[in-house]
DRENNULO-116760 format. One record per residue (C-alpha): residue in three letters; residue number from 0; y, z, x. Coordinates in steps of 0.02 Angstrom, whole numbers, plus 50000, padded with zeros to 5 digits. Layout:
// residues N
['Ala' NUM [Y Z X]],
...
END
This chain:
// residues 406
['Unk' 0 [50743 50531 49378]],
['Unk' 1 [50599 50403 49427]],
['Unk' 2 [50557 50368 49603]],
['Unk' 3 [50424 50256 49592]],
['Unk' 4 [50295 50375 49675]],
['Unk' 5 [50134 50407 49572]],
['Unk' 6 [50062 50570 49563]],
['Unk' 7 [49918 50668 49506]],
['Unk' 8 [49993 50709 49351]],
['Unk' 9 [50071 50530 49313]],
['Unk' 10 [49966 50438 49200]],
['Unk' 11 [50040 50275 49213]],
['Unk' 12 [49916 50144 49248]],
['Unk' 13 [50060 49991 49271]],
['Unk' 14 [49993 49865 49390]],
['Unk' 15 [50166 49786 49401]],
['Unk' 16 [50251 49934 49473]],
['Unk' 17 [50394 49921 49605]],
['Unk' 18 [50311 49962 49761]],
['Unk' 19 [50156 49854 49704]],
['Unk' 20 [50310 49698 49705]],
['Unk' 21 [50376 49739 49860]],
['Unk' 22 [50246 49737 49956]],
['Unk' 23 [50184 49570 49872]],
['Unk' 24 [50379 49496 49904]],
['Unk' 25 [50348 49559 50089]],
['Unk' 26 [50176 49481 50105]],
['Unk' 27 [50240 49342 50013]],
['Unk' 28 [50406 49320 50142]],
['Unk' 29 [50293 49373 50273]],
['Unk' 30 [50191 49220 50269]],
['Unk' 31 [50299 49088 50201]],
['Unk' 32 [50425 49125 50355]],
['Unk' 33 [50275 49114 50483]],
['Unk' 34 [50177 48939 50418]],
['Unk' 35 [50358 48851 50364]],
['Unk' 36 [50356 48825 50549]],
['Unk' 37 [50166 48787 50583]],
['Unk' 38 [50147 48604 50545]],
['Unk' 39 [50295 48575 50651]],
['Unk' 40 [50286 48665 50798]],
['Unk' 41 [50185 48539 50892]],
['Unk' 42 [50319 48415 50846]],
['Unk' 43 [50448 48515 50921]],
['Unk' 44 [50346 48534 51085]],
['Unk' 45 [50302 48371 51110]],
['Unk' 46 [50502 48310 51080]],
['Unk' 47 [50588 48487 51183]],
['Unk' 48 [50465 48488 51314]],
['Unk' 49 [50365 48325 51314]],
['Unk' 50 [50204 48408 51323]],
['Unk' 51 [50047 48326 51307]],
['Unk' 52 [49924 48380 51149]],
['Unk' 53 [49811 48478 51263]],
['Unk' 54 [49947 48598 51320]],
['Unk' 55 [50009 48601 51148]],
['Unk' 56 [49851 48666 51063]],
['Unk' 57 [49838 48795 51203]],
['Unk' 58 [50024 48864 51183]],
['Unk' 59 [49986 48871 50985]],
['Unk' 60 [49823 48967 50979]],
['Unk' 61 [49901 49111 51080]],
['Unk' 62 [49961 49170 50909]],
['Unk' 63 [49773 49178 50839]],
['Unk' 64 [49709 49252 50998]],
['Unk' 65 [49834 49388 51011]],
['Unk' 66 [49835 49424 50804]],
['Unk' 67 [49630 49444 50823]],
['Unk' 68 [49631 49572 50964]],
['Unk' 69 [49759 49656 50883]],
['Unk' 70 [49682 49682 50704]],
['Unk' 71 [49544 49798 50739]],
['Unk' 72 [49662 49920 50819]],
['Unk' 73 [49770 49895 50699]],
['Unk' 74 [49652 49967 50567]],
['Unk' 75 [49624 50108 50657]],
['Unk' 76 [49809 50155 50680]],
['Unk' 77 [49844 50132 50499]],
['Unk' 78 [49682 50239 50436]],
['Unk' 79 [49740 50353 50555]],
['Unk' 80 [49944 50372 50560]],
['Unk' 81 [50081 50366 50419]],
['Unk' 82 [50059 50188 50345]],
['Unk' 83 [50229 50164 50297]],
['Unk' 84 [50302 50194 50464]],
['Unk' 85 [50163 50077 50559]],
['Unk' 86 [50211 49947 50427]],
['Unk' 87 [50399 49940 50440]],
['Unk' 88 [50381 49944 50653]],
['Unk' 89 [50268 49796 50658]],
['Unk' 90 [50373 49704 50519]],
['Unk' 91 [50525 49756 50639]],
['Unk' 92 [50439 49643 50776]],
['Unk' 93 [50384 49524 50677]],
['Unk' 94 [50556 49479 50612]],
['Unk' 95 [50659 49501 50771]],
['Unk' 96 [50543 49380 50867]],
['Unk' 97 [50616 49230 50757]],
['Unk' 98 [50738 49241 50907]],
['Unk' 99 [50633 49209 51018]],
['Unk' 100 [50588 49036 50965]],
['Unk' 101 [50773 48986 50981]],
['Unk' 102 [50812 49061 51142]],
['Unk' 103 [50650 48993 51251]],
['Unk' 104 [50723 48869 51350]],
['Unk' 105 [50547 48824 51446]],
['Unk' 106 [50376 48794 51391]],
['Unk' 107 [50283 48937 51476]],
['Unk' 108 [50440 49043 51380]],
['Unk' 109 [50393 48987 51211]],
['Unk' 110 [50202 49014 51242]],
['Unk' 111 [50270 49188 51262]],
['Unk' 112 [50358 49219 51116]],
['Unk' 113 [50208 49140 51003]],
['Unk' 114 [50085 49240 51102]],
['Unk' 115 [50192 49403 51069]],
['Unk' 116 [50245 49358 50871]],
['Unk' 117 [50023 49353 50848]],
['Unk' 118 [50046 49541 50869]],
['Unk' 119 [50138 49604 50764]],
['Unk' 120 [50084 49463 50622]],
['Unk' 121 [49906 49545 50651]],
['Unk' 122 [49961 49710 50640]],
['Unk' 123 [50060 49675 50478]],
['Unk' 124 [49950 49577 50381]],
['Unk' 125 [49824 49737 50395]],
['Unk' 126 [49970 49876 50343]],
['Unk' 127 [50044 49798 50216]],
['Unk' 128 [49893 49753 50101]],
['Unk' 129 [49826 49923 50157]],
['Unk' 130 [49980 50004 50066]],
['Unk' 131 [49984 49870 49943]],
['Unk' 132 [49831 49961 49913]],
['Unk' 133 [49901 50148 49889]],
['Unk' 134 [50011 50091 49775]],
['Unk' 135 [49917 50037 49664]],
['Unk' 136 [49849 50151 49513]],
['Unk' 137 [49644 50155 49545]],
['Unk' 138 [49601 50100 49385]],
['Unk' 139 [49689 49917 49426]],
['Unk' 140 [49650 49894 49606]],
['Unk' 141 [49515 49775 49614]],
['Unk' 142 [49656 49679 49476]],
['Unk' 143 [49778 49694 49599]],
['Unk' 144 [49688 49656 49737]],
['Unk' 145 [49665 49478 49682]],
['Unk' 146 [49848 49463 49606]],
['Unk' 147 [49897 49512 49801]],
['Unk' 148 [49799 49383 49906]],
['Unk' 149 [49880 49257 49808]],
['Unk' 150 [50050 49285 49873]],
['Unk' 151 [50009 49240 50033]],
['Unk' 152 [49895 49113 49989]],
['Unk' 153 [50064 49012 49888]],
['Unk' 154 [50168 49054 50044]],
['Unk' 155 [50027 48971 50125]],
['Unk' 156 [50017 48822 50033]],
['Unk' 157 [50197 48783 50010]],
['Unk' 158 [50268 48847 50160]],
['Unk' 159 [50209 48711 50264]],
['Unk' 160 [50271 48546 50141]],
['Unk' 161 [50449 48646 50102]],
['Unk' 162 [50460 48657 50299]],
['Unk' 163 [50429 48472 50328]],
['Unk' 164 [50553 48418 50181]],
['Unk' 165 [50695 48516 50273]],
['Unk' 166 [50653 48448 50431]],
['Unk' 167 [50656 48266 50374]],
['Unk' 168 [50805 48301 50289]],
['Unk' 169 [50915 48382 50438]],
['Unk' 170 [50794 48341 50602]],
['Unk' 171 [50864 48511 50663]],
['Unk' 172 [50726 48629 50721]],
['Unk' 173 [50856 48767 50738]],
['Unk' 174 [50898 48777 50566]],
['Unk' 175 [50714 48795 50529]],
['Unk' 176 [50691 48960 50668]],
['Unk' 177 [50863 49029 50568]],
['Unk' 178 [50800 49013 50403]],
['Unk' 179 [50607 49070 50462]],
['Unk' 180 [50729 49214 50540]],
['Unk' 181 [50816 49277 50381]],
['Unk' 182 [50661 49249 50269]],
['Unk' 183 [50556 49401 50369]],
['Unk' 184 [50711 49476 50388]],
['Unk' 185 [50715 49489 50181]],
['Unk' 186 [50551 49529 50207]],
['Unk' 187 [50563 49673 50313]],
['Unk' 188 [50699 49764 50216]],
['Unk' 189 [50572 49712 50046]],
['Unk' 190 [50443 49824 50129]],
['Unk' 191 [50547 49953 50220]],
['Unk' 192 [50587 50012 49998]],
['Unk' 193 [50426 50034 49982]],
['Unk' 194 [50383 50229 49935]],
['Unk' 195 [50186 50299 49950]],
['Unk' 196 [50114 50435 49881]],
['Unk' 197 [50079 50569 49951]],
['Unk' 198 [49911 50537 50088]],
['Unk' 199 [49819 50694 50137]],
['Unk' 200 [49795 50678 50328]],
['Unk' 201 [49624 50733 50406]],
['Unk' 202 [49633 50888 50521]],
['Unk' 203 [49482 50867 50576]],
['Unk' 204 [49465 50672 50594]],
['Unk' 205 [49295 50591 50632]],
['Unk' 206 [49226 50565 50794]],
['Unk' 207 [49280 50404 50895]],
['Unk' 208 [49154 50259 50844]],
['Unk' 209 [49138 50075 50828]],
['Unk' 210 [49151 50109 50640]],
['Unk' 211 [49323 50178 50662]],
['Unk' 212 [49387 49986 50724]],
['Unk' 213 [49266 49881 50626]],
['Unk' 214 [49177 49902 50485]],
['Unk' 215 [49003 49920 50523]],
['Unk' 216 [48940 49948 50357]],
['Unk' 217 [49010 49783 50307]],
['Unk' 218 [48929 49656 50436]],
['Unk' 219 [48841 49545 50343]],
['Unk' 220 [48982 49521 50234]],
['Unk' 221 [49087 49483 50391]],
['Unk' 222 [48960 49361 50443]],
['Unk' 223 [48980 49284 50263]],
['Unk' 224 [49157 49267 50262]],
['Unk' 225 [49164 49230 50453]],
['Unk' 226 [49063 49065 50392]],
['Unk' 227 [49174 49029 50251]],
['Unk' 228 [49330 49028 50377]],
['Unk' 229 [49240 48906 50478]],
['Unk' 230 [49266 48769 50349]],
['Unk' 231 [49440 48817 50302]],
['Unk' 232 [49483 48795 50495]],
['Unk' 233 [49403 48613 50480]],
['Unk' 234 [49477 48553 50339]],
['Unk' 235 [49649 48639 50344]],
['Unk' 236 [49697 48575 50503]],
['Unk' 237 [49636 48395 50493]],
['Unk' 238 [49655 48348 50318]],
['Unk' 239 [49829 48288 50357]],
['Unk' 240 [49771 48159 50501]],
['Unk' 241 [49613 48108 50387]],
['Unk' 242 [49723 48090 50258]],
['Unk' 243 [49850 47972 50348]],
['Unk' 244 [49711 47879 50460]],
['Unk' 245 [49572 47846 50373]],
['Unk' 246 [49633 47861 50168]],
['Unk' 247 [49803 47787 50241]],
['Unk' 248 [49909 47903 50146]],
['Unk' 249 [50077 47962 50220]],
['Unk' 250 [50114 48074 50071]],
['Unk' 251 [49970 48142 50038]],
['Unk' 252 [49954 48308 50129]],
['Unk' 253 [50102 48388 50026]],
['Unk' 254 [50011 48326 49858]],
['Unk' 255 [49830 48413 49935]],
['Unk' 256 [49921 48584 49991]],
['Unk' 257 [49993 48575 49806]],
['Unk' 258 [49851 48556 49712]],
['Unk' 259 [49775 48687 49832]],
['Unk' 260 [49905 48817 49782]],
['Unk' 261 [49879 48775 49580]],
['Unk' 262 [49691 48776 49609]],
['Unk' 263 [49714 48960 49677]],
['Unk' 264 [49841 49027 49573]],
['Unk' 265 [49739 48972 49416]],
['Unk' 266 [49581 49053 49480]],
['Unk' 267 [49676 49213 49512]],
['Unk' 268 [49729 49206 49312]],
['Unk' 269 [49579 49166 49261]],
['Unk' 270 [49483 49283 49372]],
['Unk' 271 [49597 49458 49364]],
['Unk' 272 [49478 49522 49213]],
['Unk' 273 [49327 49492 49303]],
['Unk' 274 [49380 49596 49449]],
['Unk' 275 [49474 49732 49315]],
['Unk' 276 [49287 49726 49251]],
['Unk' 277 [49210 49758 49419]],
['Unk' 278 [49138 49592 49410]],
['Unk' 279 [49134 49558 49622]],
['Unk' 280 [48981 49471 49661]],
['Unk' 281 [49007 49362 49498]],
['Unk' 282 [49180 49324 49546]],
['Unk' 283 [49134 49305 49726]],
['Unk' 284 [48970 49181 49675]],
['Unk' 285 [49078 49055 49543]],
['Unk' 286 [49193 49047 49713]],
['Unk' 287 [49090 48994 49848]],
['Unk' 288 [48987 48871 49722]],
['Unk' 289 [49148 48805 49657]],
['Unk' 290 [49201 48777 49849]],
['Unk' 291 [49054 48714 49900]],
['Unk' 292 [49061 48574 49783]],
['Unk' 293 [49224 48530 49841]],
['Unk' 294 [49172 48524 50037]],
['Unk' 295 [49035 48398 49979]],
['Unk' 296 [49155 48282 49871]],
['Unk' 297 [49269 48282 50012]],
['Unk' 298 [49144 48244 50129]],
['Unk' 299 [49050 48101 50012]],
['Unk' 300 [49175 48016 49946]],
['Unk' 301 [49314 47930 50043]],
['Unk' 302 [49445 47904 49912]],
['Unk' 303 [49593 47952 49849]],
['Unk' 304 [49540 48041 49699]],
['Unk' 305 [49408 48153 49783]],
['Unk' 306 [49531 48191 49930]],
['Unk' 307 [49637 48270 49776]],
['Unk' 308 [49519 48348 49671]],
['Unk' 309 [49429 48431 49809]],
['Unk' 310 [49588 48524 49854]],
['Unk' 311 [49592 48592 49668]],
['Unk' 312 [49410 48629 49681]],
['Unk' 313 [49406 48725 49860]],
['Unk' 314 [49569 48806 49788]],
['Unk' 315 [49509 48881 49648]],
['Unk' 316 [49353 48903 49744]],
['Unk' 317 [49445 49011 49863]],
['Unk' 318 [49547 49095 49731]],
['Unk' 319 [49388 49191 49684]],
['Unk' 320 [49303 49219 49840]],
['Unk' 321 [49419 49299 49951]],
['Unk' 322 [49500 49436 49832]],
['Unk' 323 [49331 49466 49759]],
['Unk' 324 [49236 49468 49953]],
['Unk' 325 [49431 49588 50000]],
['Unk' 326 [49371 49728 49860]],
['Unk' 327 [49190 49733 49918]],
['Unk' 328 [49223 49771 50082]],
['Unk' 329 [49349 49921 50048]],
['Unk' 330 [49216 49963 49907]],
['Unk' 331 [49080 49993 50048]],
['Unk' 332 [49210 50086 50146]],
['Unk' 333 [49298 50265 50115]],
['Unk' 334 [49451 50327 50073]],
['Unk' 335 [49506 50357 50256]],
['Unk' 336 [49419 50162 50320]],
['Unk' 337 [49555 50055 50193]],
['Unk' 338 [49658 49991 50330]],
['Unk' 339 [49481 49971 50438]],
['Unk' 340 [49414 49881 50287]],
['Unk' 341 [49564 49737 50282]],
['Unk' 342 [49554 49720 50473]],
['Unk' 343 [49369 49689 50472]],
['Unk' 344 [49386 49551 50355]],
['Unk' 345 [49546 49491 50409]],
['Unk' 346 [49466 49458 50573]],
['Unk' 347 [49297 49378 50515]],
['Unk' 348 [49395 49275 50426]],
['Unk' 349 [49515 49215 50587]],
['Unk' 350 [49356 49213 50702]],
['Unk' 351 [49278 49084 50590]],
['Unk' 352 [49450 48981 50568]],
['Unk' 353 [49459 48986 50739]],
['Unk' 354 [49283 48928 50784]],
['Unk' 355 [49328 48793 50648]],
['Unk' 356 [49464 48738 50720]],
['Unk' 357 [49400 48690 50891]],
['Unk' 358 [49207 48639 50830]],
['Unk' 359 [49304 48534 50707]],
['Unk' 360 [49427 48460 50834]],
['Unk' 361 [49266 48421 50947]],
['Unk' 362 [49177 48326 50795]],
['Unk' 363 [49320 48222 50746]],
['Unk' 364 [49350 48168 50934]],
['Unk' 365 [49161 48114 50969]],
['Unk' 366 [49085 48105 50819]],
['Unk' 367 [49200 48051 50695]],
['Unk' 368 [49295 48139 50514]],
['Unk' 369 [49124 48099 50408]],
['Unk' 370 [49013 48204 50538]],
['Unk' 371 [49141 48331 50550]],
['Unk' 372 [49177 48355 50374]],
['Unk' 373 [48984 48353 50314]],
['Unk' 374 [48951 48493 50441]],
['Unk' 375 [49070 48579 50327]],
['Unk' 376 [49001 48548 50181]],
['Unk' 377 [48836 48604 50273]],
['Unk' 378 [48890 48778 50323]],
['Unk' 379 [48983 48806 50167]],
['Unk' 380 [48793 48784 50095]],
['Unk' 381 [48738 48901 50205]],
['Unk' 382 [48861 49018 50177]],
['Unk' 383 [48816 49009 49979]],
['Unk' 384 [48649 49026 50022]],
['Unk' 385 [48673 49180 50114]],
['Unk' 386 [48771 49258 49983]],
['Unk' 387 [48660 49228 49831]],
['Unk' 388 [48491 49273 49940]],
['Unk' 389 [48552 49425 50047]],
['Unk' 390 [48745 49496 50045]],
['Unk' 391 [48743 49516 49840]],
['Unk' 392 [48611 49621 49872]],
['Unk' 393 [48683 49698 50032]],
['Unk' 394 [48857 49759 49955]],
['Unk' 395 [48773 49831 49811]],
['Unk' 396 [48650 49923 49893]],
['Unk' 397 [48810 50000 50000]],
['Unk' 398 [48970 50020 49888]],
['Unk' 399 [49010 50202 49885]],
['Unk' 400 [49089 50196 49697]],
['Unk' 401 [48989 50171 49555]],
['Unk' 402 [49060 50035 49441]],
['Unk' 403 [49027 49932 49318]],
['Unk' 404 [48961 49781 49438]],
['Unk' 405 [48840 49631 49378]],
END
């Protein structure tokens, strides 16, 4: 009888395996349930509670606050505790607080509730593509890797425009918390099927360090990505008002986040040998040069067709970056750092969205989209810069394994 649990002595290599697609539905349901309410939640506030935009951007970005001082804990907890237990307890949370949403009858309640649901969303985003990880036979894991990030990155991308179509079609917010609701609550039972090999836990774990919650071998890296976040924050949260203000399009958004999601999903395709290959930094480098090109079409030209082919551009951009920039950090950590490894990147990644969002909400207000887009296009520069003059050189003077790396 099968049970889906590699061992030592199984020599299937099957990158498709059942726990490997459970974990990518969870991550998958995971994310879709959390961003199909994103784009309207400051709709909903502003017509349940009549608050002004101010209050509104502070209740929101309790969620990011509470998901980044969560994440480098959470590493340590699941380097250092049974992984699928700490996964299914934080996807518990994370599903049951759905609830929440429909049952805060004041403001300050619902600033709660999306302060508290950043928790365990922090928490789970580290577990589950830590066991993604486990489950995966070694010999595909930089493969799968790449084939993971891109189920959160669709659930990113289409989440939002599915969650504005059923809102225009039923103006019922309700119906959107229920079906956010059932969604993580497919997701949690998704996960909760998952079966790990067998982990050998340390008797005689390391010392406590900083190492142990971030990983410190990987800094320059994090600065790297940290940078790379910082433009995604601009342009991901005010491409929609650009698009509607100043290119006077009221459909566009759904068509960019579209042609965002194909631009990724084809670079995963067309990328997964590369990383099966051990090809990082030349996976990582055509990303952040096809990215920056989009930033600076986005930024130079104020048309239509440029607003759309960016998105493809910084898409597939993105689509090798991040998966191949994900497998050099756990490749610079060991065995017992994996979960430490996605938390450190995880939260460069959020620290640099966040700084993003509010440099790029500053720039738009006093200096207008063109000065706040070009200083995009300006750090993603420097961000390429960095990679091709110092972190190439950086991860490959540190990865522990010895592969087959350009």
């Amino acid at each position: 009888m099968t049970t889906g649990i590699r061992t030592d002595n199984d020599a299937d290599t099957q990158l498709w395996n059942a726990n490997y697609m459970r974990a990518m539905a969870g991550n998958f349901l995971l994310f879709f349930s959390f961003y199909l309410l994103t784009p309207l939640l400051p709709i909903y506030l502003d017509a349940q509670f009549n608050a002004d935009k101010d209050l509104i951007g502070i209740v929101l970005s309790g969620y990011v606050i509470a998901a980044l001082l969560i994440r480098p804990f959470s590493g340590f907890i699941v380097d250092t505790f049974n992984r699928k237990k700490v996964l299914v307890i934080c996807f518990f949370f994370f599903f049951i607080l759905f609830w929440g949403y429909i049952g805060a009858g004041t403001m300050l309640m619902f600033a709660i509730v999306r302060t508290l649901h950043g928790l365990p969303f922090g928490a789970v985003t580290v577990a589950n593509s830590t066991v993604a990880m486990d489950v995966l036979p070694s010999e595909r894991r930089n493969e799968g890797i790449g084939y993971y990030g891109l189920s959160n990155n669709l659930a990113m991308a289409f989440a939002p425009t599915v969650g504005i179509y059923i809102y225009s079609a039923t103006d019922n917010f309700e119906m959107l918390f229920w079906i956010a609701f059932v969604l993580a609550l497919i997701g949690f039972y998704s996960v909760s099927r998952i079966k790990l090999p067998y982990r050998h836990v340390m008797r005689n774990k390391p010392k406590m360090s900083l190492d142990r919650f971030f990983l410190t071998r990987a800094w320059l890296m994090a600065v790297n990505i940290a940078m790379f976040g910082m433009c995604w924050g601009v342009m991901s949260n005010y491409v929609a008002i650009y698009g509607k203000e100043q290119l006077e399009m009221t459909n566009g958004t759904g068509i960019f986040f579209m042609l965002l999601s194909f631009g990724l999903f084809a670079s995963r395709l067309q990328g997964a040998k590369a990383l099966r290959l051990g090809k990082l930094t030349a996976n990582c480098a055509e990303g952040v040069t096809l990215s920056l090109a989009g930033y600076i079409l986005f930024a130079a030209v104020e048309q239509p067709w440029a607003y759309f082919l960016s998105a493809i551009l910084i898409g597939l951009g993105n689509g090798h970056m991040y998966p191949a920039m994900l497998t050099m950090f756990v490749k610079v950590a060991r065995h017992d750092q994996r979960g430490t490894a996605n938390s450190s990147i995880l939260t460069a990644w959020d620290c640099g969205m966040g700084i993003g969002i509010l440099a790029g909400g500053m720039l738009v207000e006093y200096a207008g989209y063109s000065a706040a887009f070009w200083s995009t296009a300006i750090m993603q520069g420097a961000g390429t810069a960095l990679f091709f003059l110092f972190t190439k050189r950086f991860f490959l003077e540190r990865q522990i394994y010895d592969e087959e790396d350009d």
